[in-house]
N, C-alpha and C positions, 0 to 999 in steps of 0.2 A: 812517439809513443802512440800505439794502439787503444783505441776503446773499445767498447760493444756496448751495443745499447739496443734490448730486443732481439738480440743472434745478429743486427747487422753491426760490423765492422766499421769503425770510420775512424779518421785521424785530428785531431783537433786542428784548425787554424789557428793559428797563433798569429795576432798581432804586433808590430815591432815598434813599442811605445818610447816617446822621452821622458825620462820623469824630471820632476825636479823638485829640489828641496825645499821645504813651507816654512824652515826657519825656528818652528816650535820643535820644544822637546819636552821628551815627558819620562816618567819615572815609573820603572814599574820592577818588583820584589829587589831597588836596590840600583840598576841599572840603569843606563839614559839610554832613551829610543829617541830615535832621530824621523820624521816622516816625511816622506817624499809622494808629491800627485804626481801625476802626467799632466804634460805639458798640453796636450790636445787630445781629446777621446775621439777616434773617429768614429762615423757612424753612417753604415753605411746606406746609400738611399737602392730603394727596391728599383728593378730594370725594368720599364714597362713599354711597350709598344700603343701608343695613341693614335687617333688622327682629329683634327676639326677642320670642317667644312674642307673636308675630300683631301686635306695635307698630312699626311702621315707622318711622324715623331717618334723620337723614341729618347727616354730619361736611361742615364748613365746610373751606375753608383756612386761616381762622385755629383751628381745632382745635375750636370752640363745637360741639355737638350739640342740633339743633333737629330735634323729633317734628313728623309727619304728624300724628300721631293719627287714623289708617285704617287696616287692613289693608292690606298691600301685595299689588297683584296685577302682574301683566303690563302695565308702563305705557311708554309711548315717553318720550325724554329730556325731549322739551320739555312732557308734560304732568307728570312727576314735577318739576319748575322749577316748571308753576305750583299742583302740589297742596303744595310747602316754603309756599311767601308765603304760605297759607292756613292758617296755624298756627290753632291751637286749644288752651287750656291743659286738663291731664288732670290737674291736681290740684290741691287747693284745700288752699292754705299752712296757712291759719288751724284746717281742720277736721284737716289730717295733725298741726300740733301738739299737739291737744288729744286725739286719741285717743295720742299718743305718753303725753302727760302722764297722761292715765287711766292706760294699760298700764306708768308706769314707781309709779303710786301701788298697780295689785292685787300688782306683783311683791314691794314692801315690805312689802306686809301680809303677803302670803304668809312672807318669809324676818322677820318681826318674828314670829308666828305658830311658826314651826319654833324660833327663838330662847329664846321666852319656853318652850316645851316642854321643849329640850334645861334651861334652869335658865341660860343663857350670859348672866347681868348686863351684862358691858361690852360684848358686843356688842348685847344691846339697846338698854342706851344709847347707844350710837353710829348703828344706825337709827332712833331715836326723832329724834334729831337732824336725821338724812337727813330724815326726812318732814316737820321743821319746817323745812329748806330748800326745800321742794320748794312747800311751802304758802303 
């Protein structure tokens, strides 16, 4: 179906919803009406091109954030389209876990350290614990 709006032409988009049934019925000159919602209303998120501290981004309409990984400079729309599809990953899972795991085993020693000075028994032994969880 056609519209106009203003002299310009445009076509609706149409959504392709699930509905489902609510169970209630009601009565109206006589007749039973049966009412049905949608299962989910989407909604869609706006497409923006960002950057912080010199990392460029860019939000999807389903809400996902997917990195350039460039600085961003002065780009026209259609070549910022094809510098997204050009992803490039900026971090490496396995090495961010392992420096997490270091830095959560100096901060134990450190407060096991401060503990065993203060004379504090049970909470030693309660980080002694920690760090045989951690191991």
């Amino acid at each position: 179906m056609r519209l106009t709006y203003r002299g310009n032409d445009y076509e609706p988009g149409s959504v392709p919803m699930q509905m489902r049934e609510s169970g209630s019925i009601g009565l109206y000159r006589g007749q039973e009406l049966y009412f049905s919602y949608p299962r989910h209303v989407p909604v869609p998120q706006p497409v923006n091109r960002l950057q912080y501290r010199g990392v460029s981004y860019c939000t999807s309409e389903t809400g996902e954030l997917t990195s350039t990984g460039f600085v961003a400079r002065s780009v026209s729309p259609l070549q910022s389209r094809h510098a997204v599809s050009k992803l490039t990953p900026l971090v490496d899972h396995q090495e961010l876990a392992k420096v997490h795991h270091q830095y959560l085993m100096e901060r134990l020693q450190r407060r096991l350290e401060v503990a065993r000075a203060k004379g504090d028994d049970r909470l030693v032994h309660q980080l002694e614990q920690e760090q045989h969880q951690l191991v």
